[in-house]
C-alpha positions in Angstrom: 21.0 221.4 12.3 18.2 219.3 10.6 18.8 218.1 7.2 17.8 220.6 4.2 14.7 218.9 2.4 12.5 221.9 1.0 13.3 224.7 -1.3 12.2 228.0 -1.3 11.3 229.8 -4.8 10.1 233.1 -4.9 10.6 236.5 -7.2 12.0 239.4 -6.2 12.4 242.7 -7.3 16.4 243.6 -9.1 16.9 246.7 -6.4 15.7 243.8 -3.4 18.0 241.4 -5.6 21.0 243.6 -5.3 20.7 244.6 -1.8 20.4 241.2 -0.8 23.6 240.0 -2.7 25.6 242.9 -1.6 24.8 241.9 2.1 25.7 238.2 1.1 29.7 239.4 -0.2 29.8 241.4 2.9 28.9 238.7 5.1 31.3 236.3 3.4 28.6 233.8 3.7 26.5 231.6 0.7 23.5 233.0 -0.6 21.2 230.5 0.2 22.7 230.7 3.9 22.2 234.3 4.2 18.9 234.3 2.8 17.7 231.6 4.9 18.9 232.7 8.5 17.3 235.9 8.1 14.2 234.3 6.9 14.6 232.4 10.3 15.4 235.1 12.6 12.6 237.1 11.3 10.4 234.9 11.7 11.7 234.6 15.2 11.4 237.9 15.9 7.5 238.5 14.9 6.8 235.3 16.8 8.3 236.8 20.2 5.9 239.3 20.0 3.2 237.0 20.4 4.1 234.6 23.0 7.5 235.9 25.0 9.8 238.7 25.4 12.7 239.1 27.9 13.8 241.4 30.0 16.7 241.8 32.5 16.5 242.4 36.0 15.5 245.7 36.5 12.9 246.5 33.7 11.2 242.7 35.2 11.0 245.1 38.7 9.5 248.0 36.9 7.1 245.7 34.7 6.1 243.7 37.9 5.7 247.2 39.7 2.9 248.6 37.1 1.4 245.1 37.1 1.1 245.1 40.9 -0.3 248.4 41.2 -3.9 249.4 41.2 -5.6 250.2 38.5 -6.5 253.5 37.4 -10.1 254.6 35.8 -9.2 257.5 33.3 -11.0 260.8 34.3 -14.5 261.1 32.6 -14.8 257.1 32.2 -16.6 256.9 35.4 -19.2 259.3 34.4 -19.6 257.8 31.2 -20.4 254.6 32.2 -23.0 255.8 34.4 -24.9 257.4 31.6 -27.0 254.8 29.9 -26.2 253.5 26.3 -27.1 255.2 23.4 -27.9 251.4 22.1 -30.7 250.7 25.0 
């Protein structure tokens, strides 16, 4: 783990406060420990959205099924697009 150099400060509300510090004696753990590993994993979380995700074995099949299949024009799109825009 790399050496703690930067502190956090923020306000919270008392009900956040309390929720927080009831999770922290549950977890046996320190506060600032607590607080800051699910800071991390949160922040690992939204980021996974936007550049990875995993899958196991079979939805990888399914998902490289539908990616490998052609593709389907919705009924009516066809007909729309050969209408000319309302813009021209």
């Amino acid at each position: 783990m790399a050496t703690k150099s930067r502190d956090w400060k923020f306000r919270v509300a008392e009900d956040e406060d309390e929720l927080v510090k009831a999770a922290v004696d549950a977890s046996d753990t320190k506060f600032s420990s607590f607080v800051r590993s699910a800071a991390v994993a949160e922040a690992h979380r939204v980021l996974a959205d936007r550049r990875s995700f995993e899958l196991d074995q079979a939805a990888w099949e399914e998902f490289s099924e539908l990616l490998e299949r052609p593709a389907r024009v919705p009924e009516g799109l066809t007909e729309l697009f050969s209408k000319p825009s309302v813009f021209e």
